[in-house]
N, C-alpha and C positions, 0 to 999 in steps of 0.2 A: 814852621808850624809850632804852636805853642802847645808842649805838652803837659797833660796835667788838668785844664783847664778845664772845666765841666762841659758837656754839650746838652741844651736846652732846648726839647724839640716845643713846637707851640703848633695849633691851626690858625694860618691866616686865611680871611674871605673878605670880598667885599661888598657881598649880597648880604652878609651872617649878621646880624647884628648880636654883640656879644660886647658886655659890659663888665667891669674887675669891681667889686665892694670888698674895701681893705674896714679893717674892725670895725664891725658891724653884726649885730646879732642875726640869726637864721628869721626871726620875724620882723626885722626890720629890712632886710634883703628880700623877703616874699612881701611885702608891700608896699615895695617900688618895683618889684617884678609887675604884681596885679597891675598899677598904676600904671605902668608903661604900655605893658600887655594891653589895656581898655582900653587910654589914650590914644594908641598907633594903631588899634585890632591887628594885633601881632599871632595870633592862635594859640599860641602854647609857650612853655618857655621849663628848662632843666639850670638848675642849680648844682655847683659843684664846688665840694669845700675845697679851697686849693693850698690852706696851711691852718694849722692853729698854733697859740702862742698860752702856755699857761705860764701865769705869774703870780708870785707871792707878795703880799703886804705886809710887816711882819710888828706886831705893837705891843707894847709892855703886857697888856691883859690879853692880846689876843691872834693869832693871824687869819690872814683872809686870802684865799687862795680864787682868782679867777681865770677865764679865760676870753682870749683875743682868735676872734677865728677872722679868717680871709675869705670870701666866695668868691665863685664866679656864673654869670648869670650867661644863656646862651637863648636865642627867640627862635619859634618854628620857621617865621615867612620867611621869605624872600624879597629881600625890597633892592633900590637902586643903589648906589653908592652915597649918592646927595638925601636920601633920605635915612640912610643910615648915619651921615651925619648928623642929621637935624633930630635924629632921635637919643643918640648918643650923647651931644649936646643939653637938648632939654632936660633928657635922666640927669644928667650932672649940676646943671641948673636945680631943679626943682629939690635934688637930694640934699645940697648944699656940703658934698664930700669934695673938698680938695682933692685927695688921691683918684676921687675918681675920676674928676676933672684935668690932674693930669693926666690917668690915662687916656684919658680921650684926646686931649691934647697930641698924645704922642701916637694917637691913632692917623689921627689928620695927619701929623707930618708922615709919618709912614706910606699913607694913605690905602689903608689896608685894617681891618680889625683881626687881633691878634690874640689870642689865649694860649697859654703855655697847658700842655700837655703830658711832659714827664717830670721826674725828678726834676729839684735844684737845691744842690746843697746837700742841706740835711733836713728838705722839706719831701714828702713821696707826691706822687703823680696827684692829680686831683681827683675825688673821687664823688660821683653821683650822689645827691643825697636828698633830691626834692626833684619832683618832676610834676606841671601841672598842662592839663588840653592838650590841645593836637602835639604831639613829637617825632610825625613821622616824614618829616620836609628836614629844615635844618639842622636840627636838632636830633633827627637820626644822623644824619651825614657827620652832623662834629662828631656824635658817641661811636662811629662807624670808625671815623679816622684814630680815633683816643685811642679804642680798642689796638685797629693795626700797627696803631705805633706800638703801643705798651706790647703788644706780643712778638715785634721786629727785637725790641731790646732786652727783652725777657730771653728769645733764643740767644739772641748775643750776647746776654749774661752768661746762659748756662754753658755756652759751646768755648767758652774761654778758661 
């Protein structure tokens, strides 16, 4: 066993339709959420920021300090596996984000949709931070699992 090594818990589903937007603003991430959401009548859909990146720019007269955040998007229904492709797919199409389109890509191979749920690194678990319609389908069920994970490693932190 390799120790040392971080452990990264994630929810996997294959009904969940859940998509990763790597740097991208919180209103550019809610209007490909809306967009999807109408497109597919999805019901509802939670956002959860899963890291942020602040950088500096630094110039003779002046610096510039921004930031680079990470989300991740999760939908209430429930649909097949094929139609979670096909929605997955489109979202990446129509967004024109590489990253997201790899993750989707390595959704398909997995064949399983996958969001990471605790730590990694020196990034903290993700945490809620938009939530729109219906949340009480899948989007309860991932916040249901988020929480019992985050409270299994929280005891396991303290009891060590």
């Amino acid at each position: 066993m390799n120790e040392g090594l971080p452990v990264v818990l994630g929810n996997w589903d294959r009904s969940m339709v859940m998509l990763d937007f790597d740097e991208m603003s919180l209103e550019e991430v809610k209007y490909w959420c809306f967009l999807i959401l109408n497109h597919f009548k999805l019901r509802g859909f939670a956002i959860l920021e899963s890291s942020r990146k602040e950088m500096k720019v630094t110039l003779p007269d002046f610096t510039y300090c921004f930031v680079r955040c990470n989300y991740l998007a999760v939908f209430d229904k429930s649909v097949s596996w094929e139609r979670n492709v096909e929605i997955m797919n489109w979202a990446s199409l129509v967004c024109h984000s590489e990253s997201l389109s790899k993750y989707v890509v390595m959704q398909c191979i997995k064949r399983s949709s996958t969001l990471r749920l605790s730590s990694k690194g020196d990034k903290p678990p993700p945490q809620l931070i938009y939530q729109y319609g219906s949340i009480d389908g899948k989007v309860r069920e991932f916040l249901e699992t988020r929480e019992l994970v985050l409270n299994i490693l929280s005891s396991c932190s303290t009891s060590n």
